[in-house]
C-alpha positions in Angstrom: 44.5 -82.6 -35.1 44.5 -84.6 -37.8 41.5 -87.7 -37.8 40.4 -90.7 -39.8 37.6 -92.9 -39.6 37.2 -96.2 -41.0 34.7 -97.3 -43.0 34.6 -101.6 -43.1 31.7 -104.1 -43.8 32.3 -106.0 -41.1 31.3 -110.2 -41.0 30.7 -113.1 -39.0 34.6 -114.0 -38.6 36.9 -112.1 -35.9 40.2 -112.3 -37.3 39.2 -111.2 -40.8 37.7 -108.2 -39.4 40.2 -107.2 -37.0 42.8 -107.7 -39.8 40.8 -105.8 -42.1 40.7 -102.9 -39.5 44.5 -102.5 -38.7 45.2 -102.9 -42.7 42.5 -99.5 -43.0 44.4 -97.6 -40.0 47.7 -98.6 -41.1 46.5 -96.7 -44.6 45.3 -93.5 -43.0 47.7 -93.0 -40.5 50.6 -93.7 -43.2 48.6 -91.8 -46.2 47.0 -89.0 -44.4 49.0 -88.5 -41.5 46.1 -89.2 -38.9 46.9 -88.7 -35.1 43.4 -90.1 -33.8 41.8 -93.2 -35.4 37.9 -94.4 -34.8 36.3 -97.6 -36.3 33.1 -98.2 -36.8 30.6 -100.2 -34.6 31.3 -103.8 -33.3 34.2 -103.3 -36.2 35.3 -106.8 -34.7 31.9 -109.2 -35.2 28.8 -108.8 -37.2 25.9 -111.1 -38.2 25.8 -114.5 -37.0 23.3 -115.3 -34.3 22.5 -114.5 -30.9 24.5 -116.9 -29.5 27.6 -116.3 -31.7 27.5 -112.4 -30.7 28.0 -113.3 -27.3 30.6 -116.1 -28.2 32.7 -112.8 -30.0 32.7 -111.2 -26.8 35.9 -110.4 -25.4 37.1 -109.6 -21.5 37.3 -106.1 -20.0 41.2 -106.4 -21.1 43.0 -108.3 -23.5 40.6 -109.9 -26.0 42.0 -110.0 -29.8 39.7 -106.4 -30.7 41.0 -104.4 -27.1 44.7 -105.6 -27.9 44.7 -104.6 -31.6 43.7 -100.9 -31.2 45.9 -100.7 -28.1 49.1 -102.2 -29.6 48.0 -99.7 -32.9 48.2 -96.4 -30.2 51.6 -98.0 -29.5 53.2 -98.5 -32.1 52.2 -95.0 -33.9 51.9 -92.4 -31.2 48.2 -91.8 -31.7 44.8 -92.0 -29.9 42.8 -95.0 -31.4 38.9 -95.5 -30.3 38.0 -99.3 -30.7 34.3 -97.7 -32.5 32.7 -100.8 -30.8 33.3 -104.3 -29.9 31.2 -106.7 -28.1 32.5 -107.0 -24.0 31.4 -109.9 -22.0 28.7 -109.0 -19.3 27.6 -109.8 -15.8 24.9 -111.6 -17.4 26.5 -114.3 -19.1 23.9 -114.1 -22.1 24.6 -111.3 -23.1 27.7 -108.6 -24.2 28.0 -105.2 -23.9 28.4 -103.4 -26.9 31.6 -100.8 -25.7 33.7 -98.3 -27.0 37.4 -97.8 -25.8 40.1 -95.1 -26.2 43.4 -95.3 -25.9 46.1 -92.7 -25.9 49.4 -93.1 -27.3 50.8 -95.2 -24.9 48.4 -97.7 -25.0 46.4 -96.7 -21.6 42.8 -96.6 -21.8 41.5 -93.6 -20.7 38.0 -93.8 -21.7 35.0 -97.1 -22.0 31.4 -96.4 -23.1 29.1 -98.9 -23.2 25.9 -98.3 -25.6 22.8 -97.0 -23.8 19.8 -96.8 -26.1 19.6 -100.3 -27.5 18.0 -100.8 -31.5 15.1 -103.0 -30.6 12.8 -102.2 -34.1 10.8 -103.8 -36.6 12.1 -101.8 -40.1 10.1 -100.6 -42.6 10.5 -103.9 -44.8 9.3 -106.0 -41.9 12.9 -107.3 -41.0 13.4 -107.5 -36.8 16.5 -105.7 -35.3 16.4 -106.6 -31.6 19.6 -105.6 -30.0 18.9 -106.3 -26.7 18.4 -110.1 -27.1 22.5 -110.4 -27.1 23.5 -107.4 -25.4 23.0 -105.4 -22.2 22.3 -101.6 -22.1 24.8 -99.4 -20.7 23.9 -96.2 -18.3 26.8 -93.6 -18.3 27.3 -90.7 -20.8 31.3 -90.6 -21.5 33.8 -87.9 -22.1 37.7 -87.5 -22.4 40.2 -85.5 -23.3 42.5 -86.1 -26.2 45.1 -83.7 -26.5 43.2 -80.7 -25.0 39.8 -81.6 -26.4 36.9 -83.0 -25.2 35.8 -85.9 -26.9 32.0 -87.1 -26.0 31.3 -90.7 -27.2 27.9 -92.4 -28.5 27.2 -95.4 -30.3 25.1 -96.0 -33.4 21.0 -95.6 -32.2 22.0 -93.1 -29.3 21.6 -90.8 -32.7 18.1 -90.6 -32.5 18.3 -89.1 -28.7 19.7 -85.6 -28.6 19.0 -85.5 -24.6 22.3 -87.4 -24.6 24.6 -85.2 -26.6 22.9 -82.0 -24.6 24.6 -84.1 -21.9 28.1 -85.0 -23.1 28.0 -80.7 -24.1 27.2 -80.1 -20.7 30.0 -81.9 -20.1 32.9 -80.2 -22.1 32.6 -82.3 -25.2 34.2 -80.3 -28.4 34.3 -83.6 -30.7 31.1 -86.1 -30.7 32.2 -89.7 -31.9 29.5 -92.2 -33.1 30.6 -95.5 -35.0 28.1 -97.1 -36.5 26.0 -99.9 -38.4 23.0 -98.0 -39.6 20.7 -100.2 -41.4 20.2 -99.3 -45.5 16.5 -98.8 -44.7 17.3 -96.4 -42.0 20.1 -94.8 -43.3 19.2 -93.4 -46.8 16.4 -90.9 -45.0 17.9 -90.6 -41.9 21.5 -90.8 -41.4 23.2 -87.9 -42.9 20.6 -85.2 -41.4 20.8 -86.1 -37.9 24.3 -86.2 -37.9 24.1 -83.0 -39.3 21.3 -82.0 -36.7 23.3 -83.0 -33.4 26.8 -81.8 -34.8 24.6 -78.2 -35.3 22.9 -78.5 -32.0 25.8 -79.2 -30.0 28.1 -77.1 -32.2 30.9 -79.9 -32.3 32.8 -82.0 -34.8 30.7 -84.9 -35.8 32.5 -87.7 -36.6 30.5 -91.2 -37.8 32.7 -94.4 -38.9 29.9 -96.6 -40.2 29.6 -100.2 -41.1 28.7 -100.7 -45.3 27.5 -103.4 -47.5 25.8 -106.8 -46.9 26.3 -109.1 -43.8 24.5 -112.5 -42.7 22.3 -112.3 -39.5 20.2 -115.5 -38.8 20.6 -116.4 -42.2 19.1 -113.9 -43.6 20.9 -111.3 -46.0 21.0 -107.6 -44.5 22.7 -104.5 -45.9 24.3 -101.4 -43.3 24.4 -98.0 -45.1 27.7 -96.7 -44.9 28.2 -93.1 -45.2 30.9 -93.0 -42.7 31.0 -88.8 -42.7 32.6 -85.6 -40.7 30.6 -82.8 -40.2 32.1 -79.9 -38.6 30.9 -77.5 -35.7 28.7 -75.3 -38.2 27.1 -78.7 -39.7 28.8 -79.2 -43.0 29.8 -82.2 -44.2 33.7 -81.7 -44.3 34.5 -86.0 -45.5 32.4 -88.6 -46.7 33.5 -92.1 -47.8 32.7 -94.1 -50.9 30.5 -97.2 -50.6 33.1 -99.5 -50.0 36.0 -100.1 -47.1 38.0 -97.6 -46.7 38.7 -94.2 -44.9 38.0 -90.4 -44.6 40.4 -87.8 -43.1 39.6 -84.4 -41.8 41.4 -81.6 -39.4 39.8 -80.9 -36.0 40.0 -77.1 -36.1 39.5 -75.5 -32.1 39.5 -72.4 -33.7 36.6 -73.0 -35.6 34.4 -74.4 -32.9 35.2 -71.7 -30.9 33.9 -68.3 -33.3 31.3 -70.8 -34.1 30.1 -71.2 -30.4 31.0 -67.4 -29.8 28.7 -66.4 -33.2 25.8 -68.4 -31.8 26.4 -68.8 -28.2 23.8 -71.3 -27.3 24.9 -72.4 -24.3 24.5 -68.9 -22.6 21.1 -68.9 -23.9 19.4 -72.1 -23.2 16.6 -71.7 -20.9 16.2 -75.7 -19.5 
């Protein structure tokens, strides 16, 4: 299976960024040849204020983001996951931050909604509270995209390996994280934890991430980018530019599977 993920810088106006996104797909599926396609977190809105996050968020069905990557599965005979869009609530102050995938056909077969929630003050004393727009999710998510198990995360779940353990546990072959690390953050930490859980959990790692500045309560703030595949042993196999665009790499089973047999970790875990 061939798979790209996109890499965008994502601002405070919907239709830019969703047109943005399809132009990037439309790339990598016609370039590369990609049958799976992932963007990177809340690919659709970024920046603004609380209130405007919630304002971008769309219905369980339908909303501009949802219908985009389903009419994309459509109209090229691939599996598309949304990375993450913000998904009206229960609690009408607040979004979920979600992840969707579609197969080819345009069915949604799979919706995460983001558990651990970035509520921290970063090392150069600028406040990231996540929570004040959007509601946490509770379910870990798997599902099969043509005969492999795909696990999905979003963004800070990273830094919690109890999850992934859980999406293995599962099945999962393929971990998908979209992201928006912060440039702080992500120069120290990015690149070795998705290194760390793609080794861990001996799966394909693969991390479309949000780059360059954005506006957030009027103050300027910069997301890392990156946007990397790691395979099962925990090499980095793609790695984009810093700038929009896309990486491609082939999901080998193969692979993953002398690679679980050479270290078979899940026949010796104790807990």
């Amino acid at each position: 299976m061939k798979a790209s993920i996109i890499q965008m810088n994502s601002v405070a106006d919907k239709q830019r960024n969703i047109e943005t996104a399809r132009r990037l797909a439309h790339r990598a599926i016609e370039e590369d040849g990609a049958r799976f396609v992932s963007f990177p977190e809340h690919f659709d809105w970024a920046g603004g204020t609380v209130a405007d996050k919630v304002a971008a968020g769309e219905a369980e069905r339908d909303g501009p983001a949802y219908d985009m990557c389903r009419r994309l599965a459509v109209d090229h005979g691939i599996h598309v996951h949304s990375g993450s869009f913000y998904e009206r609530s229960p609690d009408r102050a607040k979004v979920y931050n979600t992840s969707v995938l579609f197969d080819p056909q345009g069915r949604e077969i799979a919706r995460y909604r983001k558990i651990h929630l970035f509520d921290i003050v970063a090392p150069d004393g600028l406040r990231y509270g996540e929570s004040d727009a959007v509601m946490a999710g509770h379910e870990p998510v798997v599902a099969e995209v043509d005969g492999v198990v795909f696990g999905l995360a979003i963004c800070y779940d990273l830094r919690f390996p109890e999850l992934f353990q859980m999406l293995v546990k599962r099945g999962a072959q393929v971990i998908l994280l979209p992201a928006s690390f912060t440039l702080q953050t992500g120069k120290d930490h990015w690149e070795v934890l998705c290194r760390a859980r793609a080794i861990e959990t001996q799966c394909y790692f693969l991390a479309p991430a949000q780059v360059g500045p954005y506006t957030q309560d009027g103050e300027r703030r910069h997301t890392y980018g990156h946007t990397l595949i790691c395979d099962p042993w925990g090499h980095v196999i793609a790695k984009a530019s810093d700038e929009e665009g896309f990486v491609t790499a082939r999901i080998d089973t193969a692979l993953l599977r002398r690679i679980r047999a050479q270290i078979p970790l899940a026949s010796h875990k104790v807990l």
